[in-house]
C-alpha positions as CSV (number, residue, x, y, z in Angstrom):
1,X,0.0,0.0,0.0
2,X,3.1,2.4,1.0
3,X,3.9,2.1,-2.8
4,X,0.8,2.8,-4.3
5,X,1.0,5.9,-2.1
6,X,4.2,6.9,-2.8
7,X,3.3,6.7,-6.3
8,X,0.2,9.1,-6.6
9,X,2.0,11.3,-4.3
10,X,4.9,11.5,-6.8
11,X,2.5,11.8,-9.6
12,X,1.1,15.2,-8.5
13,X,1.2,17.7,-10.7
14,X,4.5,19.6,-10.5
15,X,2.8,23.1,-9.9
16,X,1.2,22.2,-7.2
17,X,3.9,20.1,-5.7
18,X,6.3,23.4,-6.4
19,X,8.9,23.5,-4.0
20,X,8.1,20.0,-2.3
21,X,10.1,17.1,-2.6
22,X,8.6,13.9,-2.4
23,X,10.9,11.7,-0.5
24,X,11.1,7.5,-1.4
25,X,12.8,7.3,2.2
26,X,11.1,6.4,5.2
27,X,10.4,9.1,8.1
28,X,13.2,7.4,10.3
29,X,14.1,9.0,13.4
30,X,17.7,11.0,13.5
31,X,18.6,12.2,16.8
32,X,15.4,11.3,18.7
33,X,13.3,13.6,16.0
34,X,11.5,12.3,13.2
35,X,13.5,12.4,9.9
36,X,10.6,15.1,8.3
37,X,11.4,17.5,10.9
38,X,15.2,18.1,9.9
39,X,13.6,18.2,6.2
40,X,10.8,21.0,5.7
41,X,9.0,20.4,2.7
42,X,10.1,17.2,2.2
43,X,6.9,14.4,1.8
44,X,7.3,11.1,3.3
45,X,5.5,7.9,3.2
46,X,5.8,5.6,6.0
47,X,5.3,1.6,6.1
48,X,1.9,0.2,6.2
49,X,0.0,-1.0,9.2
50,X,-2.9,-3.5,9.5
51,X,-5.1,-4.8,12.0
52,X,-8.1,-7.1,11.8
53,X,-11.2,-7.3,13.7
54,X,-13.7,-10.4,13.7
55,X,-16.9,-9.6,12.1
56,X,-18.3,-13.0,12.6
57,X,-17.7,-16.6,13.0
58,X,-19.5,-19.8,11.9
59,X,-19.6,-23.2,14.2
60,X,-17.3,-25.0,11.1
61,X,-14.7,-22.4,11.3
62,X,-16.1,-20.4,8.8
63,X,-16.1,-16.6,9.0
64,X,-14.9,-13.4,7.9
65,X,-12.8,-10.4,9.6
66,X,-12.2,-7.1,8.8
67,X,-8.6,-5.8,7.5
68,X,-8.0,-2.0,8.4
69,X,-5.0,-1.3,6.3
70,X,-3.1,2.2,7.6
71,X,0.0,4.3,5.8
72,X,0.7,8.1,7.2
73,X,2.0,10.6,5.2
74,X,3.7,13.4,6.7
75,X,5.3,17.2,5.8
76,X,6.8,20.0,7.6
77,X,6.4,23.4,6.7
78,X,7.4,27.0,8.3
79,X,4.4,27.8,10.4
80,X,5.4,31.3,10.5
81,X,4.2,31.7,6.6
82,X,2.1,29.0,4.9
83,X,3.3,28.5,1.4
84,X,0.4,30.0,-1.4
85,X,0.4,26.2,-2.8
86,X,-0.2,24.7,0.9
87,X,-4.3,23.7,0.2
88,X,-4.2,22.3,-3.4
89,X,-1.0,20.3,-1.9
90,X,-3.3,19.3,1.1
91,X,-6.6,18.6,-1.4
92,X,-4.4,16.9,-3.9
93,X,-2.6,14.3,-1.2
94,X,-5.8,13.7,0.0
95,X,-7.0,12.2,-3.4
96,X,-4.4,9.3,-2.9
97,X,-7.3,7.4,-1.0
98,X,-8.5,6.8,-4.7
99,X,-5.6,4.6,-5.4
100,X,-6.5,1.7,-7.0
101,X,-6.7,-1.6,-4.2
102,X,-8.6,-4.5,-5.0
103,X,-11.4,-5.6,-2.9
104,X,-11.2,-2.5,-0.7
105,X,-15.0,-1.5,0.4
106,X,-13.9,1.6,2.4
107,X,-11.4,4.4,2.0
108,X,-10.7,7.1,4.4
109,X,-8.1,10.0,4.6
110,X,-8.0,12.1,8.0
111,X,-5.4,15.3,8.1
112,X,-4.4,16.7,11.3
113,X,-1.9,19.6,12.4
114,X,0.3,20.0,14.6
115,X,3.1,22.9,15.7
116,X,6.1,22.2,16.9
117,X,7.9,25.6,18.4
118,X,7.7,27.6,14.6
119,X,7.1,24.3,12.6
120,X,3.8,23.3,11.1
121,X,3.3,19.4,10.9
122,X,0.8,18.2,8.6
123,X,0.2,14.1,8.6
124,X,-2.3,12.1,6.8
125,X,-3.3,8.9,7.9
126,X,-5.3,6.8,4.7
127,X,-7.5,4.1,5.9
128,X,-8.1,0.8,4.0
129,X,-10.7,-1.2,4.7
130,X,-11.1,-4.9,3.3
131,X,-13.6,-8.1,4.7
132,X,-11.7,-11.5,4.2
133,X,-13.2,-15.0,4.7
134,X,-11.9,-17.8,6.3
């Protein structure tokens, strides 16, 4: 899913990326600090993470669960001065819930900021959900 994601996001249109850089490394941590903070306007994609909840189960082992599928994707930015590109950025990372996923029946992208002393952090966190048998 990370790739999928890494792809749209490198896809965006060039005007609206502007001065961003879309990153292929992972936010890592460098000195106790996440990797995006060192690097303002830099976009990165993390690793995916899933978790599955039952949804039910028959007597003969039969069943299904639900697979939540979660990648964040995170940017710093000056909070002092938002650049003029920051919401098309913002509305066109948001679109990368549209990726193509087979046999996904829910899609979800929540953004939330955060500053940090004179630092804006901006993270999305894209939600995949699947229903599996057993």
């Amino acid at each position: 899913m990370r790739t999928e994601i890494l792809n749209f996001v490198t896809a965006i249109d060039p005007n609206t990326l502007d001065t961003f850089v879309v990153s292929t490394k992972l936010p890592w941590l460098d000195n106790g600090s996440p990797l995006y903070h060192h690097n303002k306007k830099h976009i990165y994609v993390d690793t995916e993470n899933s978790s599955q909840q039952p949804v039910f189960d028959g007597m003969n082992g039969s069943g299904s669960v639900q697979e939540t599928i979660t990648v964040k994707v995170y940017f710093v930015i000056d909070a002092k001065q938002l650049p003029s590109n920051y919401d098309s950025l913002v509305d066109a990372i948001k679109d990368a819930r549209l990726v193509t996923v087979a046999g996904v029946i829910q899609r979800l992208c929540q953004v939330s900021n955060q500053y940090i002393a004179d630092q804006l952090l901006t993270e999305f966190e894209f939600s995949f959900k699947k229903l599996l048998t057993n």
